[in-house]
N, C-alpha and C positions, 0 to 999 in steps of 0.2 A: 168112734166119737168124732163129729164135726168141727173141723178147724176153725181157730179164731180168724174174723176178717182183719186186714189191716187196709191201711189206705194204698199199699201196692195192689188189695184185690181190684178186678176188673166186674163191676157192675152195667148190666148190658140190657136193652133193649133188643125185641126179636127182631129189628128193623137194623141191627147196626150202632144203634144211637149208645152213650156209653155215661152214664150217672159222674156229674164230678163228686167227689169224695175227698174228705177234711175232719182233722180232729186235734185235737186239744187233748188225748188222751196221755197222760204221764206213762201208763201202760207199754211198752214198746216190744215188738217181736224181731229182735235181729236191726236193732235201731229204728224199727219202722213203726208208727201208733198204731194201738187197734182201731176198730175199727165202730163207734156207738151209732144208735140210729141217728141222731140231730146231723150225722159228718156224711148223711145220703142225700146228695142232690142240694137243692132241689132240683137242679137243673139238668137236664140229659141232652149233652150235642149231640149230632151229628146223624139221630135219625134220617132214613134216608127215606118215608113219606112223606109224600109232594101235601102242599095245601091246598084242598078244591071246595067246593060245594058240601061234598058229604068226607071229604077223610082230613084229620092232619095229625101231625107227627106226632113222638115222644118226645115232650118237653118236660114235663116237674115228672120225678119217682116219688112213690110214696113205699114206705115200708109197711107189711104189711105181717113177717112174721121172720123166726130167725133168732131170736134172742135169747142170751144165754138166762140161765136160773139161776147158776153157779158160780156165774163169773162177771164182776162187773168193775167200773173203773169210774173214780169221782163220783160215786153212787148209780150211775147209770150201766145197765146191762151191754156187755160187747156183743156183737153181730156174728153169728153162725155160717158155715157154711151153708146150712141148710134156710140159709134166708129167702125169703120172697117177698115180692112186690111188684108194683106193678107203673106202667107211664102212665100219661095221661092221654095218648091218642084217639083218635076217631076213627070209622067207628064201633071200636071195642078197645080199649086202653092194653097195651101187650103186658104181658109177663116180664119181668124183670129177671136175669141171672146173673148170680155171683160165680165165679174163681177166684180162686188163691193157691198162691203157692205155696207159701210157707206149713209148714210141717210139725215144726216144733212146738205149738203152743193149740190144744185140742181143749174143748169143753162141752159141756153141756147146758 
């Protein structure tokens, strides 16, 4: 069963670049929120593609899958380990990867 996200997981660009992540969820794992779509990004630092002509970085993530069926908080679905998404860079927007650590609190 895939672990719930919380805002300690690490959303990642294949470039480095890392999703900020926020929530408002009452939900808490070990004091920490879970983790709902609305609390991904938008924004993604610290991509480390240069901006040219034809490429630039991961700036906005979008979600794109990862959502619980079973589990949700303030009426909205919480975020899977097995989530996906993607940036928005140029020219093919990357893949987006979640971690987590936490252990305790698993769904579908």
């Amino acid at each position: 069963m895939p672990q719930v996200l919380t805002t300690s997981a690490q959303i990642m660009c294949g470039h480095g670049g890392q999703a900020q992540l926020s929530s408002s969820s009452k939900l808490k794992v070990n004091g920490t929120p879970v983790l709902l779509q609305a609390g991904v990004g938008p924004t993604i630092n610290g991509c480390t593609v240069q901006t040219t002509n034809s490429t630039a970085p991961d700036l906005v993530a979008t979600v794109s899958g990862g959502l619980a069926t079973k589990l949700a908080s303030g009426g909205a679905p919480v975020l899977l380990s097995t989530f996906t998404g993607t940036g928005s860079g140029l020219p093919q927007p990357s893949p987006l990867t979640a971690t987590e650590s936490q252990t305790k609190l698993l769904a579908t």
